[in-house]
Every structure is written in C-alpha cells, then in structure tokens.
C-alpha positions as CSV (number, residue, x, y, z in Angstrom):
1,X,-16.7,-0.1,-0.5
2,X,-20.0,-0.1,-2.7
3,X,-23.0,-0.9,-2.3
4,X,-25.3,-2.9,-4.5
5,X,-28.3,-2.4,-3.0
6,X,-30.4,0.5,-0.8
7,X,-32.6,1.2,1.8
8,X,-35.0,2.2,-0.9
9,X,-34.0,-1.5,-2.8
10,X,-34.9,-3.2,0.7
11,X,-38.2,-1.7,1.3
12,X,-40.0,-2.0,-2.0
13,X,-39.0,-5.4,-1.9
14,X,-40.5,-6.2,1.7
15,X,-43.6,-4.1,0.6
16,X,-44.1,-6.3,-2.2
17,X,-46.8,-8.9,-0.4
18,X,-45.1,-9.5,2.6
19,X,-46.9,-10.3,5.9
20,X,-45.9,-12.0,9.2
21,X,-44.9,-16.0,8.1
22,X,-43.3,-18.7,9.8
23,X,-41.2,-21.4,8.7
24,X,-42.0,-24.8,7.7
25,X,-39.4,-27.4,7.2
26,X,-40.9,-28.8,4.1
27,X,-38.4,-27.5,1.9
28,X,-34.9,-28.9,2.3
29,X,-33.2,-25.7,1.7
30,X,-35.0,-24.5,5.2
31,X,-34.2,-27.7,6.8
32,X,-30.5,-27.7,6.0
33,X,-30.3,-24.3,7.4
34,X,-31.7,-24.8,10.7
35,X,-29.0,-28.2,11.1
36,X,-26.0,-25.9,10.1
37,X,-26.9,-23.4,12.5
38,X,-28.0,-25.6,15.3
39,X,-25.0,-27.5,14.6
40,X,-22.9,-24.0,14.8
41,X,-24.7,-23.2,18.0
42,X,-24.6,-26.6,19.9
43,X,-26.9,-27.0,22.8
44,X,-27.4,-24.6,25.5
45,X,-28.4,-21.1,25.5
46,X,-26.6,-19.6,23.1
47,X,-26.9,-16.2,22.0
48,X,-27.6,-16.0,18.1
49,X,-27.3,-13.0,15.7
50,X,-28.3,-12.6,12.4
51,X,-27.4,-9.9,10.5
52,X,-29.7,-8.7,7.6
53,X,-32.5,-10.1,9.0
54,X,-36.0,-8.5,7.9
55,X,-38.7,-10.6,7.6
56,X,-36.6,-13.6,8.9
57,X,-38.2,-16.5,9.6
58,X,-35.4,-18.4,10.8
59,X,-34.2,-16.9,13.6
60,X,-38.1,-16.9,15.1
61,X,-37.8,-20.3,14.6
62,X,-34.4,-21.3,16.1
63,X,-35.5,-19.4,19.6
64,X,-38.8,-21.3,19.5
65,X,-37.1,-24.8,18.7
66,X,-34.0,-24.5,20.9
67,X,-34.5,-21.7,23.1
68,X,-31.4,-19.9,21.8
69,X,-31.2,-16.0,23.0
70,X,-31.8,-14.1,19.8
71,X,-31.4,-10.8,17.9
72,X,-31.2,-9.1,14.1
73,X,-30.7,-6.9,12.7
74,X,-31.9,-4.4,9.5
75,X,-31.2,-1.1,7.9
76,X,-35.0,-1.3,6.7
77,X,-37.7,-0.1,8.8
78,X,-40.4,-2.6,6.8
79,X,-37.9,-5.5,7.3
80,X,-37.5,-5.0,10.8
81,X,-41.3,-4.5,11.3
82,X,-42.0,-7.8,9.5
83,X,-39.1,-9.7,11.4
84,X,-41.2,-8.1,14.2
85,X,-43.8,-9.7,13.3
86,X,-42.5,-13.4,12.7
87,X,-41.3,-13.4,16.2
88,X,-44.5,-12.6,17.7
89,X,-46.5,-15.2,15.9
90,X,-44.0,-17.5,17.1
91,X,-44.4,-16.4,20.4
92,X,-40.8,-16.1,21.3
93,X,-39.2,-12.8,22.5
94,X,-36.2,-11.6,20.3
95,X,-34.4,-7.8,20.1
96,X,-34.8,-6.1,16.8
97,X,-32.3,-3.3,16.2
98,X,-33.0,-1.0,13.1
99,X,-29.4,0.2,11.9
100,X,-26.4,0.0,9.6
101,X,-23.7,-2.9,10.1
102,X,-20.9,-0.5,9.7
103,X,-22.2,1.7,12.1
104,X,-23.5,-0.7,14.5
105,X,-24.4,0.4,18.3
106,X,-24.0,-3.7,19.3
107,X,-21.4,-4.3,21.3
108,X,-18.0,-6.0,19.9
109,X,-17.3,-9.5,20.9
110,X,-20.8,-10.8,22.2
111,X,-22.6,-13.7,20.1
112,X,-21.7,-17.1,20.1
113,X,-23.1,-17.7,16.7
114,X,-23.2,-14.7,13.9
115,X,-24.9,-15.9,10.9
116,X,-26.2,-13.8,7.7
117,X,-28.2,-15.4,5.0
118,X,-28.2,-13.6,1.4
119,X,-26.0,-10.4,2.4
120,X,-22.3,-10.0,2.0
121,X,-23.3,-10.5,-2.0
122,X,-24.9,-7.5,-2.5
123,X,-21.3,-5.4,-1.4
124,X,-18.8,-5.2,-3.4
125,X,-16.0,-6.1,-0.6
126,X,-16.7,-9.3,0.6
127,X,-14.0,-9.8,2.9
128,X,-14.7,-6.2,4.6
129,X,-18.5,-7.2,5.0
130,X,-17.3,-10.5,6.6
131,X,-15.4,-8.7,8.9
132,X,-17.9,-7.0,10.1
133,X,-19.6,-9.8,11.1
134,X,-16.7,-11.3,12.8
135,X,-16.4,-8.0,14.9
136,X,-19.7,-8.9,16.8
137,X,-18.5,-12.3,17.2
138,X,-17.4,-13.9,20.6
139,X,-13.7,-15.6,20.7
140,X,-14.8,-19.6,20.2
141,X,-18.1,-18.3,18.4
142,X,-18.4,-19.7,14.7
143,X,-19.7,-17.5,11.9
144,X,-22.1,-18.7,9.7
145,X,-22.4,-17.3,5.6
146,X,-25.2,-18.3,3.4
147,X,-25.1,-17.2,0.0
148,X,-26.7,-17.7,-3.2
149,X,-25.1,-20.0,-5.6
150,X,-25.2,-17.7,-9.1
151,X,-22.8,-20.0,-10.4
152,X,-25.3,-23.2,-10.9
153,X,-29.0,-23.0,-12.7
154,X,-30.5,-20.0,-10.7
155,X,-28.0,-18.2,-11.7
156,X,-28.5,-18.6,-15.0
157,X,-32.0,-18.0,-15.1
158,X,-31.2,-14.8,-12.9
159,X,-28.7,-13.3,-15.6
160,X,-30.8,-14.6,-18.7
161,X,-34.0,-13.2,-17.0
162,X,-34.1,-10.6,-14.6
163,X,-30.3,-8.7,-15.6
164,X,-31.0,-5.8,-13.1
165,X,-31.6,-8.1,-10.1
166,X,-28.4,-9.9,-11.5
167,X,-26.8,-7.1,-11.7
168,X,-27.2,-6.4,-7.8
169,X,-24.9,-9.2,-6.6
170,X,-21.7,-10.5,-6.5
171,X,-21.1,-13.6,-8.1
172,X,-18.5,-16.0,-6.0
173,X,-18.5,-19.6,-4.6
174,X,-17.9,-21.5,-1.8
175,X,-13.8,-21.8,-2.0
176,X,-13.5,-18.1,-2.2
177,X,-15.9,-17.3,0.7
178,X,-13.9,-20.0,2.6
179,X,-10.8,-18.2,1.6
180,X,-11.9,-15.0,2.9
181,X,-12.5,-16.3,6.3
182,X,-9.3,-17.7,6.6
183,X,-8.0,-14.5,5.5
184,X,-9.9,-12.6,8.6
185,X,-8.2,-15.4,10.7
186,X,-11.1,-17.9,11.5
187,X,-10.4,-21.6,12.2
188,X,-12.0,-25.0,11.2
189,X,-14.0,-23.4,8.3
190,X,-16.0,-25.5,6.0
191,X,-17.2,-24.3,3.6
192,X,-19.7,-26.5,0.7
193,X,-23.5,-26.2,-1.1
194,X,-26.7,-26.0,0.9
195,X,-30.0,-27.3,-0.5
196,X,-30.4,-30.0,-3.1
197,X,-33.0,-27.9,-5.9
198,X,-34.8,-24.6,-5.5
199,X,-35.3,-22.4,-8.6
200,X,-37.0,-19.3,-8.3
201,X,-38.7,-17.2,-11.1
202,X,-40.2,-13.6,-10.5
203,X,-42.6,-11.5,-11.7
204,X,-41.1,-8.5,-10.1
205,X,-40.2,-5.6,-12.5
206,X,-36.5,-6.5,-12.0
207,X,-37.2,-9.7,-13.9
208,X,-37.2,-7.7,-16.9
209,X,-37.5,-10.4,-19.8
210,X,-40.6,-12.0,-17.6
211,X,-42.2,-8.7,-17.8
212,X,-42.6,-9.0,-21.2
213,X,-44.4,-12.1,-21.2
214,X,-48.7,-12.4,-21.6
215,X,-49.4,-12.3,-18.4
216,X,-51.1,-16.0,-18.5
217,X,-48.0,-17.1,-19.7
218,X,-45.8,-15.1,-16.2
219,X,-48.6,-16.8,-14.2
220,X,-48.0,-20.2,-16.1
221,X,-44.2,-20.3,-15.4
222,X,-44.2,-18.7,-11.9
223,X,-46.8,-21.5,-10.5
224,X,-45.4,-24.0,-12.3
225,X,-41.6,-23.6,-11.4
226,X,-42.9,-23.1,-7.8
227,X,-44.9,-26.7,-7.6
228,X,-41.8,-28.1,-9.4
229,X,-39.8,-27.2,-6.5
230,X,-41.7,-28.5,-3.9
231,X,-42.2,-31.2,-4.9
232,X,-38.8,-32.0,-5.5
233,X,-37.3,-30.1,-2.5
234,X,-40.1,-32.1,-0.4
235,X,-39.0,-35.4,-2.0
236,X,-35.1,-34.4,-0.3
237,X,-36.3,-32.9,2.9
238,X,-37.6,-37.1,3.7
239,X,-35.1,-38.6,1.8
240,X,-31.5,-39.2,2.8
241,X,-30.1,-38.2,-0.3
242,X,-28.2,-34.9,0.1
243,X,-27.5,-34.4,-3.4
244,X,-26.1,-30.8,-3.0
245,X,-24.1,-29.4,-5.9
246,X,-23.0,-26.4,-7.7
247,X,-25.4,-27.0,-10.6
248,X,-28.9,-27.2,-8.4
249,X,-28.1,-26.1,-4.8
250,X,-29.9,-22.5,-4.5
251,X,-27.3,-21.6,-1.9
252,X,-23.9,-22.1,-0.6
253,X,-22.4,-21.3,3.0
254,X,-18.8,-20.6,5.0
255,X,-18.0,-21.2,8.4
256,X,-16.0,-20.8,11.1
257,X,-14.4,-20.2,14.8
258,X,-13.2,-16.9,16.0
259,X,-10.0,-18.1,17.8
260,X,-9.4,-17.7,21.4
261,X,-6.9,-14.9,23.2
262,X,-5.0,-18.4,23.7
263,X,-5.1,-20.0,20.2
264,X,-3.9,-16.7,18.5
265,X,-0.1,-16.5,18.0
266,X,1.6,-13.3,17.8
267,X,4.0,-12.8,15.5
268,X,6.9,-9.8,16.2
C-alpha cells in the first residue's frame, strides 16, 4: 500500500500558523459533523475514536458537549501536541497516542464509534485503510468516514491551482466509499454529501499557480473566498435548507455498524 503523504508532509503543515483553537458551529460544515457523529454515538457514554486526529477540534468538542469518553490519534508529534492543546482549552480530559494506524498499540475491538475525517484519501488502498479502522471498532459500533469531495468545485480549484496538493489524494465519492464498507462487511451504511458550500484557497507553496500571483492579488482572493464562505456557510448553519450536493459540499462521508458475533453468518 502507498502512501501519499509523510510525517514530514504532516508537520510542516501543522507548523504552518497553527495554535490551540476550538470549534464554533458557525460554519455548517462543522455543524453537520458534530450531528452525524452524535447521531453515530447516541446518548450515553460512549467511547469515541478518531483516527488522524492532530489539531482536532472536534473531538475536544464532542467530550465537552456530550461527555463522550475520547481518544486520537497521530503519527505527527506537532499534531498530537496541538490536539493536546484543543483539549485542554476545552477543559475536557482525552488520551492522545502518538503512532502509526498500521502498527497501532490500541487494543482490537474497543470503541463504539471510530470516525476519521480527511484520511483514508491520502493512501492509495482505501478499503485496507478502512479496515484498519474497523479493526479498533466494537461489534454494534458504527464507523464514521469523512472525506473531501474532489469531485465538485474544490476539487477543481485544487487540481487547477495547487497540482502538488492534488496530487496527494485520492479522488473517489460517496458510492464507492459506501461500497468499500460493505465490502469489509459493515451493515446499515449510508453514505451521502456533508456541508452545503465551503471553498478553500491557499497560499501555501503547494498551491503552486497562487504562488505566482502579486502578493496583493493572493491576499485579495484568499480573504475574499474566505468571507464568501462564511457568509454563505453561516446563512445554512440557521437555515433549514440542507442543500448538500456533489457540486458545492466540501466533504462527503460513509457509515456503518460492525455486526455482532450473532448477526454474522458463517458460510462453510
């Protein structure tokens, strides 16, 4: 299986500006996030895991909100540090473990809810990177996959833009994610787009085209696109329009339930 991305990939990009944050649900993106997890994670104290998780702000967030047990993980030392961070300015306690996925020292079989955001598309074997995740999973937990949607706008402006930073993912959808669940034996997945608008552009050196740009005229686009979309991702997070497609939605997710010793037929 190949990698499209580093340790050394990770940790320039967490160095780049990053401090301690927390999250605000004024973008509808965020907000949708938080409902499908608490949705996958019901009431309760659940135990939630998300893998890939430097500088997450989400998982602070769902132990603060719902008192869910939590933990993530990192292969970056800065990301972990940062996620760190985010929990205790939430002031919520949380376990950080710094390692790979494939050689992970958790043990098998021991969250109810197993949830990645903006992961399994930067290897080049998304059903084996899935698996991995299903591995850590409790039978009866559901597994929660957020991806970037590469097939609408964003990605557009991603391969027309920034080509190395494109060239570090792996573009699928929704119904093929959904399909590789199935594949690893999941039941009730769902799969669909998350967010109704959020385009990003970078000024990072992998957005290559930008780069080349006066700088007034990078600083021009970059504040502009950003008050653009929060505005409009504001004007969604009140409304009750969910107009989540393939051509805005920023992301798109997969879930589903690891079956029970009981459900699972054996076939000789």
């Amino acid at each position: 299986m190949k990698r499209l991305t580093d340790v050394r990939y990770w940790e320039a990009a967490w160095r780049e500006g990053a401090r301690a944050s927390r999250l605000r649900l004024y973008r509808d993106f965020d907000y949708e996030t938080v409902r499908l997890l608490r949705a996958a994670a019901g009431r309760g104290r659940a135990w939630v895991l998300e893998v890939g998780a430097g500088n997450s702000r989400v998982l602070p967030y769902l132990a603060r909100a719902f008192g869910y047990v939590v933990c993530g993980t990192d292969f970056s030392p800065t990301g972990c540090q940062l996620l760190s961070a985010n929990l205790s300015m939430q002031g919520v306690a949380g376990a950080v473990v710094r390692e790979d996925l494939f050689q992970s020292s958790l043990r098998p079989e021991t969250f109810d809810v197993v949830y990645s955001s903006g992961l399994i598309e930067h290897f080049d074997d998304t059903r084996a990177v899935s698996g991995e995740h299903v591995r850590l999973l409790k039978p009866g937990g559901r597994l929660v996959l957020i991806v970037p949607n590469l097939q609408g706008i964003q990605g557009a402006v991603i391969r027309r833009l920034a080509p190395p930073l494109w060239s570090k993912h792996r573009v699928f959808g929704p119904e093929d994610l959904a399909g590789y669940l199935r594949a690893l034996g999941l039941e009730s997945v769902r799969r669909g787009y998350l967010g109704s608008f959020l385009i990003h552009v970078g000024r990072t050196d992998e957005w290559t085209v930008v780069k080349r740009w006066p700088r007034f005229i990078q600083a021009l686009i970059y504040w502009s696109v950003r008050l653009v979309n929060g505005g409009i991702s504001f004007f969604f997070r009140l409304s009750p329009l969910r107009p989540h497609s393939r051509a805005m939605s920023p992301a798109f997710y997969a879930e589903g339930t690891k079956p029970r010793e009981e459900n699972i037929i054996h076939r000789g």
